[in-house]
N, C-alpha and C positions, 0 to 999 in steps of 0.2 A: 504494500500500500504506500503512496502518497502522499505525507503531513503539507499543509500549505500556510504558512503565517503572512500575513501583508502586518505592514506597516508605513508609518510615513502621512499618514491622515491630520488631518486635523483645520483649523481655522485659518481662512485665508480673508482677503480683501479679492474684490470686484477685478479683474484685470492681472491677479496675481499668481504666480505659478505653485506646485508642487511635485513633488515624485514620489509616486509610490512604491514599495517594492514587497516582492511576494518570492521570500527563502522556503524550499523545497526543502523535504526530508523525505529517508526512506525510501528512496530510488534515485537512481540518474534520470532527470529531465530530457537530456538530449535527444530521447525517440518521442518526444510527447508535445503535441500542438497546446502552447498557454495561451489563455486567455485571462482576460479584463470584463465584468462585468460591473452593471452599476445598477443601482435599486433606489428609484426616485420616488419619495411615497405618492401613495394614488398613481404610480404608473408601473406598467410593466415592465419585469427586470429587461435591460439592455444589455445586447453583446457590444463592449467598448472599443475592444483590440482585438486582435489575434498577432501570433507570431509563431510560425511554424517551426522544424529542426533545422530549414534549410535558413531560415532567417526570416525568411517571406512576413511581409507584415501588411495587417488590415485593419482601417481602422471605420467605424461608424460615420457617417455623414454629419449626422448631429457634433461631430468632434474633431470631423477633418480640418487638418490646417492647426488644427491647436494641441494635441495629443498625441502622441506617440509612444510607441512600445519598445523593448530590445532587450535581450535575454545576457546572460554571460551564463553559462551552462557549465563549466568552470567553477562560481559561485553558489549554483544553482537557484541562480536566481533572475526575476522575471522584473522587468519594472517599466512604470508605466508614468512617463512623464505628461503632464498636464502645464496649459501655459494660457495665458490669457483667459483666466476663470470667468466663467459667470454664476449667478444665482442659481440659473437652472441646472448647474453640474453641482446642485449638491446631493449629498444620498450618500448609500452605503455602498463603496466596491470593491468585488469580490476577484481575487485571483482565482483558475480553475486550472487542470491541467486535463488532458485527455491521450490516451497513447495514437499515435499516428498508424492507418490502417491502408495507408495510399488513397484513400477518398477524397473527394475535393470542400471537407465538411469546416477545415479548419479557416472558415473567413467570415468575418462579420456578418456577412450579407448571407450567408448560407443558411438555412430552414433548420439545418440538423447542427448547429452549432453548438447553440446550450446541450444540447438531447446528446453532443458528442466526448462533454465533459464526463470523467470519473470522479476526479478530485477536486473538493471545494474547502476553501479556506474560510473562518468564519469571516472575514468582512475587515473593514477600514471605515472610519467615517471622514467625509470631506464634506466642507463648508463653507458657501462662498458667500 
């Protein structure tokens, strides 16, 4: 199994940046598509990032231009830089990790994205 801890949350100003990051245990990451998700109350949870083993990264439309992902596998760890905050990016997000199966599931935009995670991390809070 795979432990997932984020950190890095917490209280920003309007325009302001942070980073979050999600430390792996309990396995090598390197075969497994991470993901970013976020839980905005009264709405449904959102896929934020993805980032595959190759590097490949995806990110939400809601988030493009402002957000970015990028692994060091090394670390084992996933982090999820945010810049240019706004109120609507506050909520709770969650790292997930899921093993890579050659499907093309590991991208924001993909139907089976959340449905393709294994592992979930309890959560981060950010606040903008």
């Amino acid at each position: 199994d795979v432990q997932l801890v984020e950190s890095g949350g917490g209280s920003v100003q309007v325009g302001g940046s942070l980073r979050l990051s999600c430390v792996a245990s309990g396995d090598t990451i390197s075969r497994y598509c991470m993901g970013w998700f976020r839980q905005i109350p009264d709405k449904e949870r959102e896929g934020v990032a993805s980032i595959d083993s190759d590097g490949s990264t995806t990110v939400a439309d809601s988030v493009k231009g402002r957000f970015n992902v990028s692994r060091d596998d090394s670390k084992y760890t996933t982090y999820l830089h945010m810049t240019n905050l706004r109120p609507e990016d506050t909520g709770t997000y969650y790292c997930a990790a899921g093993l890579e199966d050659g499907g093309p599931w590991c991208d924001t935009s993909s139907p089976s994205f959340s449905d393709g995670m294994e592992y979930w991390g309890k959560g981060t809070q950010v606040t903008v």
